[in-house]
Every structure is written in C-alpha cells, then in structure tokens.
C-alpha positions in Angstrom: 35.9 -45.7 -18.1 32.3 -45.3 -19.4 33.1 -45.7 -22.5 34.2 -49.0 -22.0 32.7 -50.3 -18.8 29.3 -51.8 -20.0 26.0 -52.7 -17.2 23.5 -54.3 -19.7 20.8 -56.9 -18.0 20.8 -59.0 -21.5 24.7 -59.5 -20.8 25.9 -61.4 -18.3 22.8 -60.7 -16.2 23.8 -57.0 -15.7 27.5 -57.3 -14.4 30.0 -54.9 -15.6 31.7 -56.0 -18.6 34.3 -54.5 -20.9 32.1 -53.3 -23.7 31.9 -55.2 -26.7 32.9 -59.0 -25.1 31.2 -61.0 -22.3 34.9 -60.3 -20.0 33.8 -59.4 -16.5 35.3 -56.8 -14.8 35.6 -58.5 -11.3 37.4 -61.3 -13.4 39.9 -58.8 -14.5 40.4 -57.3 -11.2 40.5 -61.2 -9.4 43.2 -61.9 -12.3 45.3 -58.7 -11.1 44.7 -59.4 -7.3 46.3 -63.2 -7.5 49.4 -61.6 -9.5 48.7 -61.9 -13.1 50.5 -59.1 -15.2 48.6 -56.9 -17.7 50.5 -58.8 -20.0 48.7 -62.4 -18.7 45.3 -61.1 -18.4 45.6 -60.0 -22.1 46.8 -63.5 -23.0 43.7 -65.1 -21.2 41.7 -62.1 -23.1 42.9 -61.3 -26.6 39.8 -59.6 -27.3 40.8 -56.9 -24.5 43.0 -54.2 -24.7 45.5 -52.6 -22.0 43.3 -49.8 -21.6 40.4 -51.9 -21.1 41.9 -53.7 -18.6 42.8 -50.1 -17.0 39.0 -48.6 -17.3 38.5 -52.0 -14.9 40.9 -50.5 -12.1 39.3 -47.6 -12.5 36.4 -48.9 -12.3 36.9 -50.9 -9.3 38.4 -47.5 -7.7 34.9 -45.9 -8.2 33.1 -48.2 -6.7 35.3 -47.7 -2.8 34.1 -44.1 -3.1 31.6 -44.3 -0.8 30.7 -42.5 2.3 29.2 -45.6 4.1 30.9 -48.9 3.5 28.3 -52.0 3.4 31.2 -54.0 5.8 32.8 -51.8 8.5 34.4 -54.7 9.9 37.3 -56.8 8.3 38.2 -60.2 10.1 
C-alpha cells in the first residue's frame, strides 16, 4: 500500500491518490461501494492497475483501525 498510496499537499491538495496519477482513493472506493467491478473502475482509470485499485481497499481498511471512532452513532 505505501508504495502506491500517495499524500502530497501539491496534488490534489493532500488527498490520497494512487501514486503517479491525480486518481483519488475515496473515488475508487465510492466507485466499488455503488457496484462498479474492478474491471469498470479500470475502464474509467486506464492509468490504474488492479493492484492499485487493491492498495485503495487496503488503504481504506487502515484508516477503520482506530481505537476511538470520530462518529459513534450511525442514523
């Protein structure tokens, strides 16, 4: 994941990117939670690669590995 999960403030004012492109992460993992395949994502981003779009889901993992959640509550 690290070395393909970017933070750099000159890109995309700091967001997570896959490294290399200006592809967001949470665009990736937004693509994947409304049902697009792998497959589909790498349509929409041929400058991606499977794996890259795996170093996002593991990405995204990392970041629910807290101890304290910011939002306890879910409506």
């Amino acid at each position: 994941m690290e070395d393909r999960i970017v933070l750099d403030p000159k890109i995309c004012h700091g967001k997570p990117t896959i490294k290399g492109t200006r592809v967001l992460v949470s665009n990736i993992l937004g693509a994947l939670s409304a049902g697009q395949t792998i497959e589909e994502i790498l349509e929409d981003y041929p400058n991606i690669t499977k794996e890259d779009v795996y170093a996002a889901l593991a990405y995204g993992s990392h970041l629910t590995n807290f101890e304290n959640y910011p939002y306890q509550r879910f409506v």
